[in-house]
C-alpha positions as CSV (number, residue, x, y, z in Angstrom):
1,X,19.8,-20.7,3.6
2,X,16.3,-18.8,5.2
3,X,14.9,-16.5,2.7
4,X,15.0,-13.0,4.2
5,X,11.8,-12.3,2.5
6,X,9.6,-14.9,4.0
7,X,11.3,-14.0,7.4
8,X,10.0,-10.7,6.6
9,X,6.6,-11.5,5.4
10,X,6.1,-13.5,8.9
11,X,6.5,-10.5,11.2
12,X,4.4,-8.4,9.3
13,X,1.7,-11.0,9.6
14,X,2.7,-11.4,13.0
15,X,2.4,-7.6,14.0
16,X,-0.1,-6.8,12.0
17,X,-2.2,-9.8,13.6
18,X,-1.5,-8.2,17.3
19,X,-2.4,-4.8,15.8
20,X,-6.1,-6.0,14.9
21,X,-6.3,-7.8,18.3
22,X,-5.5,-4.5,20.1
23,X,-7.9,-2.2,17.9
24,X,-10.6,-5.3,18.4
25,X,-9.8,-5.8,22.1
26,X,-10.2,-1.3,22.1
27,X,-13.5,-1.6,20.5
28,X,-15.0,-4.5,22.5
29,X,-14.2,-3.1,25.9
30,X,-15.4,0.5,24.2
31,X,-18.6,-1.0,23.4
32,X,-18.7,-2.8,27.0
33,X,-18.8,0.8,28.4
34,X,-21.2,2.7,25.7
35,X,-23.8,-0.5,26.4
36,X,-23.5,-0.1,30.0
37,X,-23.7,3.6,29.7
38,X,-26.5,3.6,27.7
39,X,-28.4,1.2,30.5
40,X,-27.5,4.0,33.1
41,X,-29.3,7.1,29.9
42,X,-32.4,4.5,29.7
43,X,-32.9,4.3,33.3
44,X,-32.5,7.7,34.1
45,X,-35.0,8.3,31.3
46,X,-37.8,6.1,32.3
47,X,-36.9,7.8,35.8
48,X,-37.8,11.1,34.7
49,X,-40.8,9.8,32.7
50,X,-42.2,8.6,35.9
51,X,-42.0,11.7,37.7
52,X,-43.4,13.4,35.0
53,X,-46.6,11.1,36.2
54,X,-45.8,12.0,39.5
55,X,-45.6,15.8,38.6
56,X,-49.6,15.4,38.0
57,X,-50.9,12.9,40.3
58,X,-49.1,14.2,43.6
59,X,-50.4,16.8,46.1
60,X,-48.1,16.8,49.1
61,X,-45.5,19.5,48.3
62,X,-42.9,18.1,50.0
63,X,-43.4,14.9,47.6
64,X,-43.1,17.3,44.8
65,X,-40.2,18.9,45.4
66,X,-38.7,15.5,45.5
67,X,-40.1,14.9,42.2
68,X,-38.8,18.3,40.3
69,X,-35.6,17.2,41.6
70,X,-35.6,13.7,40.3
71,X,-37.1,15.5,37.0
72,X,-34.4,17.8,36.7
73,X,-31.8,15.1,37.0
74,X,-32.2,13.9,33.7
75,X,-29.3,15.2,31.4
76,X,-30.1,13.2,28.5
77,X,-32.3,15.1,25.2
78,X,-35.7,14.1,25.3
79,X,-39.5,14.8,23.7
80,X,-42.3,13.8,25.6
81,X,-45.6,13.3,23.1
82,X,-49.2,12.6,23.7
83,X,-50.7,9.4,21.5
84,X,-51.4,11.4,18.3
85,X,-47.7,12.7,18.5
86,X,-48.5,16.0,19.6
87,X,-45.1,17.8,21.8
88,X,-46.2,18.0,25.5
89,X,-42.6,19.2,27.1
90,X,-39.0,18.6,25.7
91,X,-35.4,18.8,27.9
92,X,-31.5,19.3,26.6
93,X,-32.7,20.7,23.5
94,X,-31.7,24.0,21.7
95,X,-33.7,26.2,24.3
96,X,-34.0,29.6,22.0
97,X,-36.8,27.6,19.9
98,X,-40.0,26.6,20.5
99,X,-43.1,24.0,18.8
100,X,-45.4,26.4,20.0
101,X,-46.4,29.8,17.9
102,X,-46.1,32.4,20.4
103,X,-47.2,35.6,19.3
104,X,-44.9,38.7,20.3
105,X,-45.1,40.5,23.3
106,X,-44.3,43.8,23.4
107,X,-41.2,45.1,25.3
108,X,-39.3,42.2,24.2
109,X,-36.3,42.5,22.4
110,X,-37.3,39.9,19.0
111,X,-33.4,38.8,19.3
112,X,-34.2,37.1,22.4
113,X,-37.6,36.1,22.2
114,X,-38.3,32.4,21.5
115,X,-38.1,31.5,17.7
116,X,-41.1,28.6,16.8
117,X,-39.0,25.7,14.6
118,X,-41.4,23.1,14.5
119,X,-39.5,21.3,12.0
120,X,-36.3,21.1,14.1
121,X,-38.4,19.3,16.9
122,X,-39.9,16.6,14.6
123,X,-36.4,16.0,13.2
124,X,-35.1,15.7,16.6
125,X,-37.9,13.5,17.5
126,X,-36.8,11.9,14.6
127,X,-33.6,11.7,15.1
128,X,-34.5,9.3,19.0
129,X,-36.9,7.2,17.2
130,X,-34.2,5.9,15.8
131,X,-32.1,5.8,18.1
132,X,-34.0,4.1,20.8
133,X,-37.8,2.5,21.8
134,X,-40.2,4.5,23.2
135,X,-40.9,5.2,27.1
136,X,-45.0,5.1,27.5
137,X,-46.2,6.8,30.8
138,X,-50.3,6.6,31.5
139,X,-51.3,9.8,32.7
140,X,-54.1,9.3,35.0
141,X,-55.4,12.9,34.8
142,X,-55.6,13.4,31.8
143,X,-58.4,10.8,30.5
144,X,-56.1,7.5,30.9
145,X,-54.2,8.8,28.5
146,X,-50.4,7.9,27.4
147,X,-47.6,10.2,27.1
148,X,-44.6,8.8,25.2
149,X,-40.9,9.4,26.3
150,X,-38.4,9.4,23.6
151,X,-34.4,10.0,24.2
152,X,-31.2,9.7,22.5
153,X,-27.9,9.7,23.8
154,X,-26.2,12.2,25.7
155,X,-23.2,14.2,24.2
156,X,-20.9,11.9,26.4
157,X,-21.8,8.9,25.1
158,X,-22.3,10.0,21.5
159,X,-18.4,10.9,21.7
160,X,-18.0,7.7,23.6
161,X,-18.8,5.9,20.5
162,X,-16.8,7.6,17.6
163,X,-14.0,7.8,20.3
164,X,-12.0,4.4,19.6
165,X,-12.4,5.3,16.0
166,X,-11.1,8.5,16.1
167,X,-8.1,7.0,18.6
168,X,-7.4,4.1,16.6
169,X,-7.0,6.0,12.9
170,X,-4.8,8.4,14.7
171,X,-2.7,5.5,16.2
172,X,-2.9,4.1,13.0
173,X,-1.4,7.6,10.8
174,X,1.4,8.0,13.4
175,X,2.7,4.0,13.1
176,X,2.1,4.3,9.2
177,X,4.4,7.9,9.2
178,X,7.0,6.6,11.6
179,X,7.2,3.0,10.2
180,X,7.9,5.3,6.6
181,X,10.3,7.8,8.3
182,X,11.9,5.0,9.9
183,X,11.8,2.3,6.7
184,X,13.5,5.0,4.3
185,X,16.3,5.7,6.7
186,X,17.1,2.3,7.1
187,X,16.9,2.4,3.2
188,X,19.5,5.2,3.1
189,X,21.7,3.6,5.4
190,X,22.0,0.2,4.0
191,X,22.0,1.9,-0.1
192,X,25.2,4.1,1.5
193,X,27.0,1.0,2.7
194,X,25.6,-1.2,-0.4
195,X,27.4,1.7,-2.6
196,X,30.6,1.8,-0.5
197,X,31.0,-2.0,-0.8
198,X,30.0,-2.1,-4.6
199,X,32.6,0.9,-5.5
200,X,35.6,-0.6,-3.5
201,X,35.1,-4.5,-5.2
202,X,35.7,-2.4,-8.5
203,X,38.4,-0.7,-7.5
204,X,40.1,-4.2,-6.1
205,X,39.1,-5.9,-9.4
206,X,41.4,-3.6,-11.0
207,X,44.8,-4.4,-10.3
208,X,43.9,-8.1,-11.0
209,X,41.9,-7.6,-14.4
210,X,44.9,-5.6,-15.6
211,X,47.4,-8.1,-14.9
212,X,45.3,-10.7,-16.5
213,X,45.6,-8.7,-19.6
214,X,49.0,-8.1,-19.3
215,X,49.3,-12.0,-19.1
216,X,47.1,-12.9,-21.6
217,X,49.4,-10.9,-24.3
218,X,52.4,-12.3,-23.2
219,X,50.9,-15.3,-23.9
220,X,49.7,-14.5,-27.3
221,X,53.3,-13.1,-27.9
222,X,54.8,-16.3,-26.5
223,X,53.2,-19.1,-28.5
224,X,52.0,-16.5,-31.1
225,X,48.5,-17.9,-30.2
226,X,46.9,-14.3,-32.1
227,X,43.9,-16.7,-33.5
228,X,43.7,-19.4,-30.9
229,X,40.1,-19.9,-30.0
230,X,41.0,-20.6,-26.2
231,X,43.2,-17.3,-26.1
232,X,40.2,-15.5,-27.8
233,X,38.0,-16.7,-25.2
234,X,39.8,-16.1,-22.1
235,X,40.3,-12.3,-23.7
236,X,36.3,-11.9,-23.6
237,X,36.2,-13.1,-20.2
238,X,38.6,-11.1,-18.7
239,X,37.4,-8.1,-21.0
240,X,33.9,-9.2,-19.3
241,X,35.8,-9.0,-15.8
242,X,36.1,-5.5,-17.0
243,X,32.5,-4.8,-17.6
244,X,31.7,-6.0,-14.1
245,X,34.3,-3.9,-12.4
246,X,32.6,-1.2,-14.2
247,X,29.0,-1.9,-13.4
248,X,30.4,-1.7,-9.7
249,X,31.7,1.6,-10.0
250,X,28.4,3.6,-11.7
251,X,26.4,2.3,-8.5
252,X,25.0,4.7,-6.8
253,X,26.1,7.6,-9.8
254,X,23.9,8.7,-12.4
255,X,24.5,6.3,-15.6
256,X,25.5,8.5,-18.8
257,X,22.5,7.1,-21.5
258,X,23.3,7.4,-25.0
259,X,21.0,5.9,-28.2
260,X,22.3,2.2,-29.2
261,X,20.7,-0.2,-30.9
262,X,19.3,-2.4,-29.1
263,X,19.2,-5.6,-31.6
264,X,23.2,-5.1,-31.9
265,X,23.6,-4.7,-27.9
266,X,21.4,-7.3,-26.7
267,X,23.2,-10.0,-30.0
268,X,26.3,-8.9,-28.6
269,X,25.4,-10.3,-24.9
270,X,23.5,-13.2,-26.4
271,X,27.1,-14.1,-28.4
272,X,28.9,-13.9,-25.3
273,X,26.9,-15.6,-23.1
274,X,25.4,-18.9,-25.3
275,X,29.0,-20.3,-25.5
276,X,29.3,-20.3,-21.5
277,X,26.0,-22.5,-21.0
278,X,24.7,-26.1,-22.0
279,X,24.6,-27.1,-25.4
280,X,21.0,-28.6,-25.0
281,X,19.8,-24.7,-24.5
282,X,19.5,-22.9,-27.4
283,X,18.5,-19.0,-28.5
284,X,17.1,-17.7,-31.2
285,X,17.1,-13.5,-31.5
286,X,14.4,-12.1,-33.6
287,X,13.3,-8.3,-33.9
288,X,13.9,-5.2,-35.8
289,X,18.0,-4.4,-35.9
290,X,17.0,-0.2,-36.4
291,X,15.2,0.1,-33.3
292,X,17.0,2.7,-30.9
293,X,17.1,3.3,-26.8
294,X,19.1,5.3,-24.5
295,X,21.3,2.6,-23.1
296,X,24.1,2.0,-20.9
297,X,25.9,-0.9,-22.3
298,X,27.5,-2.4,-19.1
299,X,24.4,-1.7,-16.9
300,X,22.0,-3.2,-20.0
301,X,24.2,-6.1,-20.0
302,X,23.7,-6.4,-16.8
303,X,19.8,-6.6,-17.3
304,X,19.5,-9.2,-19.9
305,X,22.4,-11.1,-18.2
306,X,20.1,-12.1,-15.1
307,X,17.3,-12.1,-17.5
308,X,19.1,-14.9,-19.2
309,X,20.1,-16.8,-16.1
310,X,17.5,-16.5,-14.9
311,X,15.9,-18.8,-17.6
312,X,18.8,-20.6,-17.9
313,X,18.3,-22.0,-14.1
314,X,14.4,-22.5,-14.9
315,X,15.1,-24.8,-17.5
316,X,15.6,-28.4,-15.6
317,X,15.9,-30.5,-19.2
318,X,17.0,-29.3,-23.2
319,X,15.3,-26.5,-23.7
320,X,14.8,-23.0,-25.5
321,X,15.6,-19.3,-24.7
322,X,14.0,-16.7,-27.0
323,X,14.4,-12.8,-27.6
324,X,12.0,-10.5,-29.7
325,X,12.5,-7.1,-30.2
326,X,9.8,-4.9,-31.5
327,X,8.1,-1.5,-30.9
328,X,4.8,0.1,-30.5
329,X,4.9,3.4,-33.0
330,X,1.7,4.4,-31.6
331,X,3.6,4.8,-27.8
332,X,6.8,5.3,-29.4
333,X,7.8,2.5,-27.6
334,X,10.6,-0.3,-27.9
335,X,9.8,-4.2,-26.5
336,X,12.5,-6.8,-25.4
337,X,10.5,-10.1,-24.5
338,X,12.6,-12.9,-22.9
339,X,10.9,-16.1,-23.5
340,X,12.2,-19.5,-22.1
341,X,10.6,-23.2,-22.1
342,X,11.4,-23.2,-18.2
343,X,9.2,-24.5,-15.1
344,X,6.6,-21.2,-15.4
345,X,6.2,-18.8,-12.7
346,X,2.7,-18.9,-10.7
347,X,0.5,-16.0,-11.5
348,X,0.1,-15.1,-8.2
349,X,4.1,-14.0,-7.8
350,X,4.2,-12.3,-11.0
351,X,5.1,-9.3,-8.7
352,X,6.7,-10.8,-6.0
353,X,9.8,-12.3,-8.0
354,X,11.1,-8.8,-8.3
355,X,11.3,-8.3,-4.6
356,X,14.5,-8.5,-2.7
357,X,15.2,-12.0,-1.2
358,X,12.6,-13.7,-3.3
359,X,14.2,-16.9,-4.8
360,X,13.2,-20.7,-5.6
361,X,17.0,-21.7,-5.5
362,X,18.5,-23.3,-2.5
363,X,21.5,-21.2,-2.7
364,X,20.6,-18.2,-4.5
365,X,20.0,-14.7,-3.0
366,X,17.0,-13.3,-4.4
367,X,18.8,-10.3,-5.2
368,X,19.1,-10.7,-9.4
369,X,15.3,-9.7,-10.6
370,X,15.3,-7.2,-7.9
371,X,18.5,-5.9,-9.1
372,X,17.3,-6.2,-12.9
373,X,14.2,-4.1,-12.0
374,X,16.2,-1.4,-10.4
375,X,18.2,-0.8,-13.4
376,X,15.3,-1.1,-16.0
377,X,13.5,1.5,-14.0
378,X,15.5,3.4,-12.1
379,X,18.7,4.0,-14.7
380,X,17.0,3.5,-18.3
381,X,13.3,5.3,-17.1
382,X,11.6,1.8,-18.4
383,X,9.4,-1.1,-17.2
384,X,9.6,-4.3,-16.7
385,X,7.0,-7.2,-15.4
386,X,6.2,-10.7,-16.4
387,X,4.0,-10.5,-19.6
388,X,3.3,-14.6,-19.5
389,X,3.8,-17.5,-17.8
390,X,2.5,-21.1,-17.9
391,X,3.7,-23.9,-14.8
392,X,5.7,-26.5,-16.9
393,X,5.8,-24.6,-20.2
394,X,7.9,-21.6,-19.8
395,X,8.0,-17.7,-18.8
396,X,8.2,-14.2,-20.8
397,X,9.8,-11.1,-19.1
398,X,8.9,-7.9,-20.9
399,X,11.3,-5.0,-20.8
400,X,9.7,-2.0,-22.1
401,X,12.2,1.8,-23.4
402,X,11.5,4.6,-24.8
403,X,12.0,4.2,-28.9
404,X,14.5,7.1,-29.9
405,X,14.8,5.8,-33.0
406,X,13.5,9.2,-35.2
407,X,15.9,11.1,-32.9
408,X,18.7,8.7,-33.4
409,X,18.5,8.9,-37.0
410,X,17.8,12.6,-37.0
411,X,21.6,12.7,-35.4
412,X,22.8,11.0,-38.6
């Protein structure tokens, strides 16, 4: 049989593998057009720097109009400096500021007369000497000198750039919500039907169970087989048959907790269950017989049932299946450790065992540790995860409760 999970764990590596192409394949074509933009900005720049020249070497006024027009064209920021770095003429800044200190003329309302921010130039210039390399323009009349262009991008193409970014984490927040929306009502759905299923098997286990019973006395009353050990044994199992039916019907219902011991409850399973597997497996139950939890018996059962099959099926050869129970007074705390000699769990799916579907069997489902960590947490408000685990020498599942011993003996 295919394991569901794997089947799973292949299309999310599949979709999640198209999902980076399309963000890269976004990105690279978003960086083709930003570095072909940014040609057109550098062009247009050293354009403008040029008829800067122009502005001062040409006479004809027709030829200058031309120029101021091919100036003016420019729409990207930019500082023009002479050698020592002192501002000759800047364009698509902030234009209620100035570098220069103008003193006030009168009639003018100070609101709207020009404010001098040096500062806010030189972190502009700043600001497109990091962006980009210099433009140098020799100005013939002025001494040979040079006059140095500098630009940074335009607003366009500054958006450009954070663009995919912004498109991509949006993208991103939608799929994430809809895949949740969508992945808890699928949830619902299949936990309704699950539900459904589980409480009708208990009520058709019933009518059986009960005539078992009835047979089993007739029996008894038959062949006056009170004491016989194979009478007494086909009692427990049909009284077990019970237990199950009744695990059935509290799925999806609110399990009624009450303080137990939980030496006596877990000896009582262990008793049960050792008779029903090889003789070359043995237990051994160890721990402190006054420590208390809020239990449900049949679900609890339930837990270290597929605890202890679950060791049972990793043991290949004679082995041994341990249980200690102690407690942590400092986190009020009880501990149920489940140690076997079995084949040992890689570290790397210490986690992944409790998943649905995850199994190592040929014909099993996957579905008991998921089931058992379910009704640990879910039903009893505990833990559980694998404490140890060596390859070849065996595994330890920890189960961890609340200790309501002080309250259970304050009942007394």
């Amino acid at each position: 049989m295919s394991n569901p999970y794997l089947r799973k764990k292949r299309w999310k590596y599949l979709l999640m593998f198209f999902a980076v192409l399309i963000a890269a394949c976004s990105l690279l074509y978003t960086k083709y057009l930003v570095r072909n933009i940014a040609k057109s900005e550098r062009t247009r720049a050293q354009v403008w720097a040029l008829s800067m020249k122009q502005v001062f070497t040409t006479v004809d006024e027709e030829q200058l109009n031309y120029v101021f027009l091919v100036r003016d064209s420019l729409t990207v920021p930019a500082i023009v400096t002479d050698e020592k770095g002192d501002f000759k003429f800047t364009r698509g800044l902030d234009s209620t500021k100035t570098f220069i200190n103008l003193p006030p003329e009168p009639g003018i309302d100070p609101k709207k007369a020009l404010v001098y921010d040096l500062p806010y130039f030189q972190q502009e210039l700043e600001n497109m000497k990091a962006q980009h390399e210099p433009i140098r323009v020799k100005v013939s009349g002025f001494d040979n000198s040079y006059w140095v262009v500098y630009y940074k991008d335009s607003q366009l193409l500054t958006q450009l750039r954070v663009f995919p970014y912004i498109q991509l984490t949006i993208i991103a927040i939608f799929l994430i919500v809809a895949y949740s929306a969508f992945s808890s009502s699928r949830k619902s759905e299949q936990n309704q039907v699950w539900v459904g299923l589980a409480k009708e098997t208990a009520h058709q286990l019933g009518t059986p169970i009960s005539s078992l019973l009835a047979w089993i006395e007739l029996l008894k009353d038959k062949f006056d087989a009170d004491d016989d050990p194979l009478i007494v044994e086909m009692a427990n199992d049909v009284k077990r048959l019970e237990v199950v039916a009744d695990r059935f019907s509290k799925i999806g219902s609110k399990p009624v907790l009450e303080p137990h011991s939980v030496y006596d409850v877990v000896k009582d399973f262990v008793d049960y269950f050792k008779v029903r597997v090889s003789d070359k497996i043995s237990f051994e139950l160890h721990g402190d017989r006054f420590l208390t939890a809020e239990l449900n018996i049949p679900l609890f059962d339930w837990v270290i049932e597929n605890l202890l099959k679950n060791a049972v099926n990793a043991i290949e050869a004679p082995g041994n299946i341990k249980v200690y129970i102690t407690a942590s007074k400092a986190r009020n705390q009880v501990y149920i450790d489940v140690t076997d000699t079995g084949k040992g769990i890689p570290r790397s799916k210490f986690t992944t065992v409790f998943r649905p579907g995850y199994t190592t069997r040929k014909r099993g489902w996957g579905l008991g540790l998921s089931l058992t960590k379910r009704m640990v947490e879910n039903y009893h408000n505990g833990h559980i995860f694998v404490k140890d685990s060596e390859l070849g020498k065996g595994t330890t599942f920890r189960i961890v409760l609340r200790n309501t011993q002080d309250d259970f003996e304050s009942t007394i």
